[in-house]
C-alpha positions as CSV (number, residue, x, y, z in Angstrom):
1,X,-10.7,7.0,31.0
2,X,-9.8,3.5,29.6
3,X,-5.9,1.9,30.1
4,X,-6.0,2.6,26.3
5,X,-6.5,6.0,26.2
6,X,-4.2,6.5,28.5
7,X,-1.1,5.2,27.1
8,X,-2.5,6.9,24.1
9,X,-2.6,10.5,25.7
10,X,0.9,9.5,27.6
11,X,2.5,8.8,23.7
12,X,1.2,11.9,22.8
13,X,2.5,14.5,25.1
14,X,6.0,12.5,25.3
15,X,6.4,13.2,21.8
16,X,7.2,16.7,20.1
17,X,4.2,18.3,19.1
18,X,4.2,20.6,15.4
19,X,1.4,22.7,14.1
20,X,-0.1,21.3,11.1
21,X,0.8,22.8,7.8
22,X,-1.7,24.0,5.4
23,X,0.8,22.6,2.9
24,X,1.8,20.4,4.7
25,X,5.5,18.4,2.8
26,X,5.0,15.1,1.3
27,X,7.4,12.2,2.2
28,X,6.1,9.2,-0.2
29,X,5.9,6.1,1.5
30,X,6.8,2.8,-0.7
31,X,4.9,-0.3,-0.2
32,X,5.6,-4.0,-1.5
33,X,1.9,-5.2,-2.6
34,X,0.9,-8.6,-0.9
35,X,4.3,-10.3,0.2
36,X,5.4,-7.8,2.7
37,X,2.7,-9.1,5.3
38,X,3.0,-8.3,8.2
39,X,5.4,-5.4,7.8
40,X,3.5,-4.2,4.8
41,X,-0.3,-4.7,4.7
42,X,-2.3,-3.0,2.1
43,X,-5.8,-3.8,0.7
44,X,-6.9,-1.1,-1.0
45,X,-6.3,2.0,0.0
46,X,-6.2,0.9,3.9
47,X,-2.3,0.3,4.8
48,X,-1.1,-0.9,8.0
49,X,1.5,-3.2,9.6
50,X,4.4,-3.2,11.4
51,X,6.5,-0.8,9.2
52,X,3.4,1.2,8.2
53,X,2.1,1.6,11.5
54,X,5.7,2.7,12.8
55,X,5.9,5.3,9.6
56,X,2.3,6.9,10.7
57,X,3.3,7.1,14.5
58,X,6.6,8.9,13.2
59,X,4.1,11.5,11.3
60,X,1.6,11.8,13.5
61,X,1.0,15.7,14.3
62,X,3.8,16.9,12.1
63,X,4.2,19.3,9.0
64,X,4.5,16.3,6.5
65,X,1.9,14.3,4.9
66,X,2.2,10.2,3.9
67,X,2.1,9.7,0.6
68,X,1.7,6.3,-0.7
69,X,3.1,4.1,-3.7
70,X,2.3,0.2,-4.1
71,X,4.6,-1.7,-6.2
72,X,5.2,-5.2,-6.8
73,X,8.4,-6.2,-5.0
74,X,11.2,-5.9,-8.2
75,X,9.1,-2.7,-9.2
76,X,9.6,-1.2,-6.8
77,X,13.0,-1.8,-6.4
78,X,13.2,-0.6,-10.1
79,X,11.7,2.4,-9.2
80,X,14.0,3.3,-6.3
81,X,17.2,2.7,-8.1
82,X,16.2,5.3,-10.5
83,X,15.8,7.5,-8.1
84,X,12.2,7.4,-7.1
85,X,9.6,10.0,-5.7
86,X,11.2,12.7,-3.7
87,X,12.4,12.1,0.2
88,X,11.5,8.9,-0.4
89,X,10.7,5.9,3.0
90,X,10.5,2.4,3.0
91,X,12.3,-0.5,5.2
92,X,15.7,-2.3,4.4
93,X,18.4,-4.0,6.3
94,X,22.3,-3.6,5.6
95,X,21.9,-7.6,5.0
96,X,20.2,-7.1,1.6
97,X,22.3,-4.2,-0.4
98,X,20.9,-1.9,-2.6
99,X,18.7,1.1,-2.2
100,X,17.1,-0.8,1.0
101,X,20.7,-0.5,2.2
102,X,22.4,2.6,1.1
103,X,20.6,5.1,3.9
104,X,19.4,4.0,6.9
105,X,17.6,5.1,10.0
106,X,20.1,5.6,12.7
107,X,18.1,2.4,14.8
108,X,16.7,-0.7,13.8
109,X,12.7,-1.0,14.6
110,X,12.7,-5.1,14.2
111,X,14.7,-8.3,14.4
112,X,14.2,-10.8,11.6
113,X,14.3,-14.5,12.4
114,X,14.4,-17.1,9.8
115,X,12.3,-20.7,10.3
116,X,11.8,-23.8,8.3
117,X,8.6,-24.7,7.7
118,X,7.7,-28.4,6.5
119,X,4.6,-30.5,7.1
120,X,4.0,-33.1,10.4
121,X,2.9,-35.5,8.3
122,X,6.7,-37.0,7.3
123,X,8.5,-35.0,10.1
124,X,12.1,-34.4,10.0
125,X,14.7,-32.9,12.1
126,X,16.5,-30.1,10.7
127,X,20.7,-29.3,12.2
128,X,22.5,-28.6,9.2
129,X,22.2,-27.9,6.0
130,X,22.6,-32.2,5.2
131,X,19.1,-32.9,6.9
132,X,18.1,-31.0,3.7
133,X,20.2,-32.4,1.0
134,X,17.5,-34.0,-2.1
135,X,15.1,-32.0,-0.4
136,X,13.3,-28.9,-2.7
137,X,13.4,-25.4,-0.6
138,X,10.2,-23.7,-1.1
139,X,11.6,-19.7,-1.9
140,X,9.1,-16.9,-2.7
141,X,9.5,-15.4,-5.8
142,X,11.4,-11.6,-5.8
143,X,13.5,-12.2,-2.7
144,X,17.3,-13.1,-2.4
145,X,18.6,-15.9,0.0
146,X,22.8,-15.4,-0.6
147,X,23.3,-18.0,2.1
148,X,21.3,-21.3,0.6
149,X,23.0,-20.2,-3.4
150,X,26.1,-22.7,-2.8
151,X,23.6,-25.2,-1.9
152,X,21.6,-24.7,-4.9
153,X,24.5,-23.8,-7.4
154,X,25.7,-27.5,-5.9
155,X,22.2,-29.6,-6.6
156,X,22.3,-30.5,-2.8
157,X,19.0,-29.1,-2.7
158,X,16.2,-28.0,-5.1
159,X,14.9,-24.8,-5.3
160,X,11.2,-23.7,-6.0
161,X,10.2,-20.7,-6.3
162,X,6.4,-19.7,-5.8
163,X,4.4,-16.3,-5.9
164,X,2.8,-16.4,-2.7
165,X,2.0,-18.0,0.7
166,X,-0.8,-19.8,-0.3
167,X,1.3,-21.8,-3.1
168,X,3.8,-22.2,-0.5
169,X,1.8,-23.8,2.1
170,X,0.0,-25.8,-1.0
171,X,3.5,-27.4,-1.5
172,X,4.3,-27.8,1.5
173,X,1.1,-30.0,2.1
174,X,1.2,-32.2,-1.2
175,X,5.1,-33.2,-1.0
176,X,5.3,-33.9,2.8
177,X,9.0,-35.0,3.8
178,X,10.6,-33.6,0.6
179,X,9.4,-29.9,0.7
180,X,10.6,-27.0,3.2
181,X,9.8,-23.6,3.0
182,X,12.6,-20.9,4.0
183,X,11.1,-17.8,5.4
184,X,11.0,-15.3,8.1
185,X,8.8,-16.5,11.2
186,X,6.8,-13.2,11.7
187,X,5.4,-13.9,7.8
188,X,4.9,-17.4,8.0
189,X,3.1,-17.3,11.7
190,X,1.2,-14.0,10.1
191,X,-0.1,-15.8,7.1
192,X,-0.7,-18.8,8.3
193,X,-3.6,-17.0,11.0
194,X,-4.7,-15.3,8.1
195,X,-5.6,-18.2,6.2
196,X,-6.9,-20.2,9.1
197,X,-4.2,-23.0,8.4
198,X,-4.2,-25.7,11.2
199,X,-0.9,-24.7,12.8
200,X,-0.8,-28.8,13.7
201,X,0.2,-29.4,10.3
202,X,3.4,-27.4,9.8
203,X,6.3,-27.4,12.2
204,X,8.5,-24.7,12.3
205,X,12.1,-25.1,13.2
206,X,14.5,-22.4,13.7
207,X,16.9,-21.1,10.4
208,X,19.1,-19.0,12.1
209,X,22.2,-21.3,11.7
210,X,22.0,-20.6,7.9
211,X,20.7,-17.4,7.9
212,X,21.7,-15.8,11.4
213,X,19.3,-13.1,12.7
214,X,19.2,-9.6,11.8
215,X,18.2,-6.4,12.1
216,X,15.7,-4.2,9.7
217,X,15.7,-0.5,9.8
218,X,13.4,1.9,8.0
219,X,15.4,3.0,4.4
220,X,15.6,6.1,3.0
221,X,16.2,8.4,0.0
222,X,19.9,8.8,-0.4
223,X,18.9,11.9,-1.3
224,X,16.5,12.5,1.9
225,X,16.7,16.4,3.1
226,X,18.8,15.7,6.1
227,X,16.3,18.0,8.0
228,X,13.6,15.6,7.5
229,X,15.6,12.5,8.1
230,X,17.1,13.9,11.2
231,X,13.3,14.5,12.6
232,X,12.4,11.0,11.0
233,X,15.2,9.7,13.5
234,X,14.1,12.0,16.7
235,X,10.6,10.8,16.3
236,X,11.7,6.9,16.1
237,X,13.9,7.5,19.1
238,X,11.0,8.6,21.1
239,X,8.3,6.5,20.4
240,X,11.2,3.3,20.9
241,X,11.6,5.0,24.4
242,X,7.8,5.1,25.0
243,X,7.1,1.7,24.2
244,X,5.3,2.3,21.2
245,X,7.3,0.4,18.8
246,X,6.9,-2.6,20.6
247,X,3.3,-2.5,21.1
248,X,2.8,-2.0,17.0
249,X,4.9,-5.5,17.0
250,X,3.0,-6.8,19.8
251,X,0.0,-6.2,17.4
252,X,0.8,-8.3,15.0
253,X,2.7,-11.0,16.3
């Protein structure tokens, strides 16, 4: 028997095991369409990802069948504050407010860690916040970075905002020396493999003085039956104990 079946099998019986349902309960699963990569990766009707991944090994074997909803990033949202499908999952951090803040799981399943990209080809060193003063930070569009406002609201620095990762590294490569891109390391290394980008021409220096790591959690339906989320938790707990968590990282990154 392979080394992978194994672990498989070992996951398997370490976890509790529930009869199927013939009607079996939904919990709908909501999923930010293209800039979630690689916590959120859908194309077409095949989702996977860090998040996702973690969110089918919590239901594997169990009563409750994934339902899924793919929204653009502020649709979403929309969508959630007014309430939303029923028992309701996606991921959120206590960092960003909001519905992806007001029920959490009772673990986090992921540390974020800001970088700076810019290109090689007019290298600069980044320390503080001054090493980017006349500079234009490359934002995408849809997501809130409190701790560089002051330094926009100012006019120390610039801010652009773009749709996507290809724009981003587009920018990036046409203004060397006077662009950087903010954004969380697992997405920029993630999209940058995707796209076959020479890694040679970006360097990526740590954020974390500006935005300090944190944790991300999966985010619930204030309203979640506490039945379900109390399972929801269970199951997280065990497959963190087992390893599996970090192998679904380990996949990705």
């Amino acid at each position: 028997m392979k080394k992978k079946t194994l672990f498989s099998l070992g996951v398997m019986l370490s976890l509790p095991l529930y009869a199927v349902n013939t009607q079996a309960e939904t919990v709908n699963y909501y999923v930010i369409a293209k800039q979630a990569e690689p916590f959120q990766i859908e194309e077409g009707n095949n989702h996977q990802g860090i998040v996702t991944d973690i969110v089918k090994a919590v239901f594997e074997q169990s009563p409750y069948n994934i339902e899924y909803h793919t929204y653009p990033f502020n649709r979403m949202i929309t969508l959630l504050e007014a309430g939303g499908e029923a028992n309701w999952i996606t991921y959120g951090s206590p960092n960003w407010g909001g519905v992806q803040a007001a029920n959490l799981s009772d673990n986090p399943i992921y540390n974020v860690h800001h970088v700076l990209l810019s290109s090689t080809g007019v290298p600069f060193n980044f320390n503080t916040m001054q090493d980017l003063q006349d500079k234009v930070v490359v934002l995408l569009h849809g997501f809130d970075y409190p701790q560089l406002e002051p330094y926009i609201d100012k006019g120390e620095v610039e801010e652009l905002r773009v749709k996507d990762y290809s724009a981003a590294f587009r920018v990036i490569n046409k203004l060397p020396g006077d662009t950087a891109f903010v954004e969380m390391e697992s997405r920029i290394k993630y999209n940058l493999g995707k796209q076959d980008k020479d890694k040679g021409n970006f360097n990526i220096q740590s954020f974390n003085t500006v935005i300090p790591d944190y944790p991300i959690y999966l985010a619930f339906d204030p309203k979640m039956d506490p039945e379900l989320q109390q399972f929801i938790n269970q199951r997280l707990n065990a497959l963190k104990s087992t390893g599996t968590i970090d192998n679904i990282v380990d996949k990705y990154l």
